[in-house]
N, C-alpha and C positions, 0 to 999 in steps of 0.2 A: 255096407251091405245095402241089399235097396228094400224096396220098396213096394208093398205086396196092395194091391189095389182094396180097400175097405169101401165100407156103406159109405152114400151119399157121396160119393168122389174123393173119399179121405184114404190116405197110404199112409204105409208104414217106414220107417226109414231104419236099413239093416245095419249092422255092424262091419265097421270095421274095424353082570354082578358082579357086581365086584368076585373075585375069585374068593375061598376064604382062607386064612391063615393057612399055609403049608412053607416050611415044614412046619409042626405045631410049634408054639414058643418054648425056651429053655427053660428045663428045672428051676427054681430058686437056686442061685448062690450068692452067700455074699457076698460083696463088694472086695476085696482085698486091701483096699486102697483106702479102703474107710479110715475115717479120725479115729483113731485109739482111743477116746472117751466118749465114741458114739453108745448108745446106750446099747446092751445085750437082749437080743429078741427074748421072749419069756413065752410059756409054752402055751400061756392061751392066747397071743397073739396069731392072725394068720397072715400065711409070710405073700409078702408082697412079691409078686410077679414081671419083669421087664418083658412089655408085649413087643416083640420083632412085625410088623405090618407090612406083607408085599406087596409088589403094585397090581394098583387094581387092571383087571384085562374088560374090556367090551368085548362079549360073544356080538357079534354082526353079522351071522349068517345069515346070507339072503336064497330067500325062496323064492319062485317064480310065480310065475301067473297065478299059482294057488300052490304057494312051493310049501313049504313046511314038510309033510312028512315025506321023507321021500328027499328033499333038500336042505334041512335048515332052515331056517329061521331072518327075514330079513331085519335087517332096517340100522341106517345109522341115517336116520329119517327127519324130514322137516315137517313140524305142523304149522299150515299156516292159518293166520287170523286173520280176522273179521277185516284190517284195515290193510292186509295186504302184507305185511311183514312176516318174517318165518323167526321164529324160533329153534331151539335147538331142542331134539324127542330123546330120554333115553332108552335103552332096550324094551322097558320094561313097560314104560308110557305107550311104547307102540306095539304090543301084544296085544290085540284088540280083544282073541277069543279068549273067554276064563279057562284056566289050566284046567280048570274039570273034561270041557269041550274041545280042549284043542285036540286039530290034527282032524276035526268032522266037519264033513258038508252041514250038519243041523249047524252047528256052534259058531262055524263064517256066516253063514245066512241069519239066523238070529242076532249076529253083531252088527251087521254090515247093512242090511235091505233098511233100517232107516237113514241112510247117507242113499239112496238110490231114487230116481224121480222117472216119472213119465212125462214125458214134452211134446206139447201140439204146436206145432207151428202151423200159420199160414200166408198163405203166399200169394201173389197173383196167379200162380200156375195149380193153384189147387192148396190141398190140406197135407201133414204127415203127422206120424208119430212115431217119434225115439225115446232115446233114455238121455239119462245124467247123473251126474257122480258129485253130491254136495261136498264141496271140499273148505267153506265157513260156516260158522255158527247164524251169521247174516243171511246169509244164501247166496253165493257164488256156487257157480256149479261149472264144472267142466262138461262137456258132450263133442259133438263129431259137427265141424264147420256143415258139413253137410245136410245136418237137422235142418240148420236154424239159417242158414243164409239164405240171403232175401225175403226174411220173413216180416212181413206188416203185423202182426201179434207173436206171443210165446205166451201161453197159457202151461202150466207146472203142479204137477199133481204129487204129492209125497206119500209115503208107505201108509202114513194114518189117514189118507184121502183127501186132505186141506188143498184146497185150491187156490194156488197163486196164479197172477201176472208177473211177466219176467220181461225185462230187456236185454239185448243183444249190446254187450260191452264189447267184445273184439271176436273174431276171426282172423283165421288163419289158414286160407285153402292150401296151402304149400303142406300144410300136418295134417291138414283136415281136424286141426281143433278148434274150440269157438268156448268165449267165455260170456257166460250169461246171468245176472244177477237179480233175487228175488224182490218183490217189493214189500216193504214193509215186515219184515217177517225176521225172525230172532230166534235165540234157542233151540237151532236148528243141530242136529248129528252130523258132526262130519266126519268124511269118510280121513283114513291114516294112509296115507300118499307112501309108499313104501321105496323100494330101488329093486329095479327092472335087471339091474346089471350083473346081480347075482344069480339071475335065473336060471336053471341049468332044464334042457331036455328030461322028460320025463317026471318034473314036478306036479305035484297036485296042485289043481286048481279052482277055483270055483267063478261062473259068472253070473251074475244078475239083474236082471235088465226088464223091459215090458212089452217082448215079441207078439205079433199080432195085436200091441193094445192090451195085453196079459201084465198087468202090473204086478212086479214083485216075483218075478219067475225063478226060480233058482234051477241052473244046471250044472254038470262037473265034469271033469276030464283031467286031462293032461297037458304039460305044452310041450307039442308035437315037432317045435322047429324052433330053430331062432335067427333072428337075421334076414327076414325071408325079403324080398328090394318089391314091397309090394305099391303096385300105381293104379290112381284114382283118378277121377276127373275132378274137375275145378270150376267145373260150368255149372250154378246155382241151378237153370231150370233142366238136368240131367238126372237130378232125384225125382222133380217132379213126374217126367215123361217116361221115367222106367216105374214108377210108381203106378201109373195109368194103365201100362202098359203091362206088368207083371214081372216077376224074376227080382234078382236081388241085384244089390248096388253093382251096377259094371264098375271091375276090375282087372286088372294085368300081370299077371306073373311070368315069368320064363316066356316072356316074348309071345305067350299067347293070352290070349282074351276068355272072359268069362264074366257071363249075367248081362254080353250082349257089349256092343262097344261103347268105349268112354268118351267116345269124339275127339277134339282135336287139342285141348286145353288138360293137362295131365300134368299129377304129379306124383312123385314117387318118395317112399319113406322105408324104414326098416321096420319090421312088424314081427309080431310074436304070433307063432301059429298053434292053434290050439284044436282040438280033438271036442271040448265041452262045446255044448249043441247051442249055437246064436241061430236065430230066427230075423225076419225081416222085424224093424221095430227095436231090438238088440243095439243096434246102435247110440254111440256114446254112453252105455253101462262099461259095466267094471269087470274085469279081468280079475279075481283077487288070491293073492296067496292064504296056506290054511292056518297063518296066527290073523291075517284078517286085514291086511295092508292090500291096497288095491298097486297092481305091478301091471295095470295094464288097461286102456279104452279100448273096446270091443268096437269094428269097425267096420270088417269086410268079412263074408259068408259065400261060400259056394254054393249056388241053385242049379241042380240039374239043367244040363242045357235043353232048353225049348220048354221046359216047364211052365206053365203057367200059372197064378197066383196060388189058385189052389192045391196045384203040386208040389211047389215048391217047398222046399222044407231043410233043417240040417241035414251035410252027409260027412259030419266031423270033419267040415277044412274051415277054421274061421281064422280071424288074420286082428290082432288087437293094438295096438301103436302103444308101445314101452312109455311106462311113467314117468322113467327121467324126460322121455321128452318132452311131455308136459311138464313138470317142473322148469326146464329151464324156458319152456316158450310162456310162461304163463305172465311174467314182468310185462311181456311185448301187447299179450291180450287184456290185459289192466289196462295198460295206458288205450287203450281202443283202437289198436291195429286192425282192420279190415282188408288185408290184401289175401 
């Protein structure tokens, strides 16, 4: 999504259990087969029980963009660490919202908005602001390649206001994803990377991001579509010049254009379309389903055609790039991929 012109030449950069015993165990019977001079049970003894144990099942149903009520419940999920290595989450590890909460816009947004960042970059072509989605306790952060590329600083603001410096570890303009790492900074929330795969139309969802510079914004909806073959540009100073200019990130769907053209360097991804309101600035937050697992980077936004900065606003068409994809591109953005 792009890029709504701010104070002093600054923009914003838009989005795009175990089961339990069943059946119960059998009565007590004796053994039949017992030693004939085992000894005789006596009647204040109590009688031993042989426990039959089934196997255990993982419930894994996955919710979408903000799936849970409405879809089940995602995740046979990977948490990753601080040094890049994944682990293995069980169901239960990855239910972020407390049972009290689950299934509420309050209950994802109080679990989730401290894994979510505001991003300044700058650039030779000017300033923006997006979002990010803390995915180490270190400060790795997922956001949208189109934040942060070509950016000469990354300044990173979190939910309790602490201000980092951050570097650009990799990109990826072909996902429009970019992996950015905090300095000096530890004990950080990270967000519960969930699976996008199970998403089904018409799930709840929640996104959080820092639209216009609004840090911490919580909006909600549904996801509207799935699949959807949406194309970006790949041309670094393309955020900046729609940014200056006003409207949100030019994008492509169904063979026609919108928020103005992408020029000549494009690329194309499968995208979750969502109904909950992204703003310019929305970019690189989180999609997230209602146990609290983000199933989604918020990425591209429709802006009224001809609108300009001031007009421009949500008309519930936004377009978010599925988590599996980031999980599997994220090895590539570690090692400091920049293509």
């Amino acid at each position: 999504m792009t890029e709504s012109p701010r104070p002093s030449g600054e923009y914003e950069s838009s989005p795009h259990q175990v089961n339990p015993e069943w059946p119960p165990p059998p009565a007590y019977a004796p053994d039949a087969a017992a030693a004939p001079d085992a000894p005789a049970r006596t009647s204040h003894q109590a009688p031993k029980r042989k426990r039959t144990r089934g196997p255990a099942t993982l419930l894994a149903a996955v919710a979408i963009v903000a799936a849970a009520v409405g879809g089940g419940t995602a995740y046979g999920v990977q948490e990753l660490t601080g040094n890049g290595t994944a682990a293995s989450s069980s169901p239960a590890a990855t239910n972020v919202v407390p049972s009290s909460q689950k299934g509420t816009v309050s209950g994802v947004a109080k679990a989730v908005s401290p894994s979510i960042v505001e991003i300044s970059a700058t650039t030779d072509a000017g300033s923006s602001t997006g979002s990010g989605v803390i995915i180490t306790g270190d400060g790795e952060i997922i956001t949208n390649s189109h934040v942060v590329a070509g950016a000469s600083s990354v300044k990173v603001r979190t939910d309790d206001g602490t201000a980092y410096t951050a570097k650009v570890v990799g990109t990826d303009s072909g996902k429009d994803l970019a992996l950015i790492k905090l300095e000096d900074a530890s004990g950080l929330t990270a967000a519960t990377l969930g699976d996008s795969d199970g998403v089904q139309v018409g799930d709840q969802v929640v996104a959080i991001g820092s639209p216009e510079g609004l840090t911490g914004t919580v909006t909600s909806g549904i996801v509207s579509a799935l699949d959807r073959d949406v194309t970006v540009s790949t041309d670094e100073g393309q955020g900046q010049r729609r940014g200056q200019q006003g409207g949100g990130w030019p994008f492509e769907y169904d063979g026609r254009q919108f928020n103005g053209d992408t020029g000549g360097s494009t690329t194309t991804y499968k995208a979750i379309q969502t109904d909950a309101s992204l703003n310019p600035g929305n970019s690189g937050g989180a999609l997230i389903d209602m146990n609290g697992a983000v199933i989604g980077i918020n990425s591209a936004m429709y802006a009224p055609s001809g609108a300009d900065s001031s007009a421009a606003g949500s008309v519930g068409l936004g377009f978010a790039i599925p988590v599996d994809t980031v999980k599997a591109d994220l090895p590539a953005l570690r090692s400091g991929a920049t293509d």
